[in-house]
Residue, then its C-alpha position, 0 to 999 in steps of 0.5 A: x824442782x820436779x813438777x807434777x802436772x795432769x798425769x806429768x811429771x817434768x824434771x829439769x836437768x842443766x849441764x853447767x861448767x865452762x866456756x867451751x867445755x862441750x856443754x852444748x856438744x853433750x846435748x847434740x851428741x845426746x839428741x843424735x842418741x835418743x830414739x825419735x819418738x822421745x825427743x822434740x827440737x834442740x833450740x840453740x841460742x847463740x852470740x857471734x863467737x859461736x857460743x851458747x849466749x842463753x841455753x840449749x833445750x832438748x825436751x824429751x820424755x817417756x810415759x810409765x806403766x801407769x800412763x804417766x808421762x816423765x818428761x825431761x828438760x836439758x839445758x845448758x849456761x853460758x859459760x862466759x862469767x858475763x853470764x853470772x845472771x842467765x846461769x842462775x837463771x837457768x840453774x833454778x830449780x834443777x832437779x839434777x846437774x851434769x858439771x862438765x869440766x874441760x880435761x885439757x891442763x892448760x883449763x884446770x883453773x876454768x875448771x875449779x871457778x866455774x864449779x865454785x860458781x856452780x856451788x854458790x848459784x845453787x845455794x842462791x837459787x835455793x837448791x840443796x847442793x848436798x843432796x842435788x843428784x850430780x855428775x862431773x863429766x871431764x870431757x875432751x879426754x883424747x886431747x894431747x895436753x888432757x890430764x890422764x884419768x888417772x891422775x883426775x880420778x885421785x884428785x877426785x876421790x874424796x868427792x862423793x860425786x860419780x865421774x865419767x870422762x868423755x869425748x863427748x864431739x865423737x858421743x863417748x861418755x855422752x850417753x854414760x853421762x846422762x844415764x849416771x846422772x838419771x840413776x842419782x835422780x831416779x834414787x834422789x826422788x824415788x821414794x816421794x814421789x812414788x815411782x815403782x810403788x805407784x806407777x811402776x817404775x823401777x830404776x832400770x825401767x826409768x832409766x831405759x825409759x829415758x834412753x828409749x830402750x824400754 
């Protein structure tokens, strides 16, 4: 969960889903993104086959009217089910989740495990899945075999949560994703922790802050 520390506030956002989906790509595209001044080293650990084995961390932050400095952590799991242990490992207190799912048809059934997946880590990690600040990215939407938007969008209507879709290897939708997922976070946790009323800021500052456009 957020963490309060000596005029800092640290939130940790993970981008979950499965193997291959662009998890890793979203973090990339979204470092190439941000202003230099907010964002420090991307580390990526990988295994021979050239997939994130633990997790990328993109620490980058901003500091508040009030002198208060709202940092950012991004991570990424593994996708591979042998990893079960390292993505709960990582989901642990989130304070916000980006669930990226692969549009290609053929990985409709990837799609809906690892979303179980997601939904059951954070339930044992302790996270409160109906009030978690979530978006569900379909990336990899100029592919030929995608399932068209629209067909994806009616599926999804009943779920509560915002969709965004992507090509996230040439950063369309990298940047909607993270600003989505910031104003879910910024409403989520607004109020306790007193952002506008104490340290000045209100959502859009939060969330230009956070992209480097204050």
């Amino acid at each position: 969960m957020s963490e309060r520390q000596d005029n800092s506030l640290s939130f940790k956002l993970v981008y979950y889903g499965p193997a291959q989906s662009g998890k890793t790509t979203n973090l990339l595209r979204l470092h190439d993104l941000l202003a230099p001044e907010l964002k420090g080293e991307i580390m990526t650990m990988e295994t021979k086959d050239d997939r994130t084995l633990f997790f990328d961390l993109l620490p980058l932050g901003f500091r508040a009217p009030s002198g208060l400095l709202i940092k950012f952590r991004l991570f990424t799991v593994p996708g591979q089910i042998a990893h079960d242990g390292t993505r709960k490992a990582v989901l642990s207190r989130a304070d916000g989740v980006v669930f990226v799912a692969d549009a290609d048809r053929t990985q409709e059934t990837n799609n809906a495990e690892s979303f179980q997946s997601m939904t059951e880590n954070c339930r044992r990690v302790g996270l409160d899945f109906e009030h978690l600040p979530l978006v569900v990215q379909f990336n990899k939407c100029d592919l030929p075999t995608a399932v068209p938007e629209a067909e994806i969008r009616q599926r999804w209507s009943a779920a509560p949560w915002p969709l965004v879709f992507a090509i996230a290897l040439d950063g369309r939708g990298v940047a909607e994703t993270f600003r989505t997922l910031l104003t879910a976070l910024y409403r989520r946790h607004a109020d306790n922790l007193a952002l506008a009323s104490e340290h000045g800021l209100d959502e859009a500052a939060f969330i230009a802050g956070a992209l480097g456009r204050a």
